[in-house]
Steps between C-alpha positions, in 0.01 A plus 500: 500500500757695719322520791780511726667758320592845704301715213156305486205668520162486664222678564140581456315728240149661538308537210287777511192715328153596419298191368539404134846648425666124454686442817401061447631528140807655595566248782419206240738642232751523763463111624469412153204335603135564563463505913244825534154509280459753290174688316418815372289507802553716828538258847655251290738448785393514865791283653847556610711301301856385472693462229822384549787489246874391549791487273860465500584849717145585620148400681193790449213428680243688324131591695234561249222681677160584444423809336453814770154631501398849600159315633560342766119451621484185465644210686703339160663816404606576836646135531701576168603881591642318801662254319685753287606737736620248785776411343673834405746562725562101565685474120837600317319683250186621410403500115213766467317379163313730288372520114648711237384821440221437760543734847188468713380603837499187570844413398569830731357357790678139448846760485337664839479206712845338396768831474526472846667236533931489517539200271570626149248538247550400087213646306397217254315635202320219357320439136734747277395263261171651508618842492334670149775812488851363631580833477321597824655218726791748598262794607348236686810385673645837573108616635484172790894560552377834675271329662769272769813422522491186331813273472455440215226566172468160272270492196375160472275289305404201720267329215785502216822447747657822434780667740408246745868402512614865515244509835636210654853630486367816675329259753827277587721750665229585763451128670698406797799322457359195613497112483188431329170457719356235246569196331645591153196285354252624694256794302258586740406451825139416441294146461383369187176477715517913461613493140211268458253769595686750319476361161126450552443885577692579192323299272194612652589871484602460113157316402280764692650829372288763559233271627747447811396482807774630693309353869653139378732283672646158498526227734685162464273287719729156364841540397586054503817386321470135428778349310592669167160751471326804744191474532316824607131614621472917496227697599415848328346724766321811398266767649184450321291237248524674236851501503503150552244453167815718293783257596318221421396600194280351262433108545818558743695555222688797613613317806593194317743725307665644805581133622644402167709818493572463889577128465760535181678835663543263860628195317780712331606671851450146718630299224240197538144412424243730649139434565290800588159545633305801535179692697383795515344577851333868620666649807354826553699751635860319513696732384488789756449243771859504708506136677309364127807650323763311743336182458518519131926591565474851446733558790822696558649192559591187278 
């Protein structure tokens, strides 16, 4: 690395959008590795998160943020609108994701609450991979171009790795010219105690499908390292019993699934021997509870 050069770069990027649009894939595609979970689910992500990568002329600290919500009535989406929009004007760059050939109010209101910011904006059209008519991606590009002045208009497809490259080479130019802020090793800037809960919500949110209760959490009550394994005890809160009775499953078999799943995904990221145990436990009410939420580390600060 040339981090003493005169022409090294760093800086941080926002990732930004409406729920659901693939801002975690593209940051994973981008590492090269899987750091944000990811389902065809909406509040996938609810966390700030860092993703740092460094090479030879350049360190981009990307924040993937949770989806913005319109509804902010309850106590989780306001935590994650505030999460998303607190770090606007604090970056190099914003990235301003949004699907191909999909415009919606609320991708309009997303657009609303970041344009006024000074730090430049690239408009990242994800999944043109997904696209049915290629033909219509340009009317689509020259329709949002109208929209703001964007730096910049990228089609992407996070999912297959296309014209990532080409949107890092528009990213580049816009960091500081900087000594890098982390380690060149270092990925992220969260704890494998976090990650842990992560990968448990993901597997969780890809068993349930549309038998998801979105009022679930988790919560790491034992996080112990002893010599060459982890060994783990999470607890599954939800709002109500019969949401408890669906993640269980049948004879607990659904459950028992998510801690295979959780267990094999944790062993590849901590690179060890993982032992997992799980509950399910009823807590009424958590999610639009304010002091419940920062207890369980949805907080602005990490």
């Amino acid at each position: 690395m040339t981090s003493n050069d005169n022409d090294f770069r760093c800086g941080y990027v926002a990732i930004i959008g409406r729920p659901n649009v693939g801002k975690s894939t593209l940051l994973n595609y981008i590492l090269g590795q899987k750091l944000c979970i990811t389902s065809r689910k909406p509040q996938t992500t609810r966390h700030q998160i860092l993703g740092i990568k460094t090479t030879a002329i350049a360190q981009a600290i990307y924040v993937d943020t949770p989806g913005v919500h319109k509804d902010s009535s309850r106590a989780m989406n306001r935590y994650m609108n505030r999460a998303a929009h607190s770090i606007i004007d604090d970056v190099n760059v914003v990235l301003f994701v949004v699907e191909a050939g999909v415009w919606s109010d609320k991708d309009e209101w997303v657009l609303e609450k970041i344009k006024s910011t000074n730090n430049p904006i690239i408009l990242v059209i994800n999944k043109v991979d997904q696209l049915d008519d290629k033909a219509k991606l340009l009317p689509f590009m020259q329709k949002l171009s109208q929209l703001h002045a964007f730096k910049s208009i990228i089609p992407v497809s996070a999912l297959k790795g296309k014209y990532i490259e080409d949107l890092e080479t528009e990213i580049e130019p816009l960091l500081d010219i900087s000594e890098p802020i982390f380690p060149e090793d270092q990925f992220t800037d969260r704890s494998m105690k976090f990650f842990a809960a992560e990968i448990i919500r993901e597997k969780l949110m890809r068993q349930l499908g549309q038998e998801l209760p979105y009022d679930l959490t988790v919560m790491i009550e034992k996080f112990e390292e002893v010599d060459d394994k982890i060994n783990i005890n999470a607890v599954i809160l939800v709002e109500r019993k019969n949401q408890k009775l669906i993640i269980i499953g049948n004879q607990g078999q659904r459950l028992k699934k998510v801690g295979t799943q959780a267990r094999i995904d944790m062993e590849k990221m901590f690179d060890c021997k993982v032992f997992v145990e799980i509950w399910v436990k009823v807590k009424s009410g958590w999610a639009d509870d304010e002091l419940m939420l920062k207890s369980l580390g949805y907080t602005d600060e990490h």
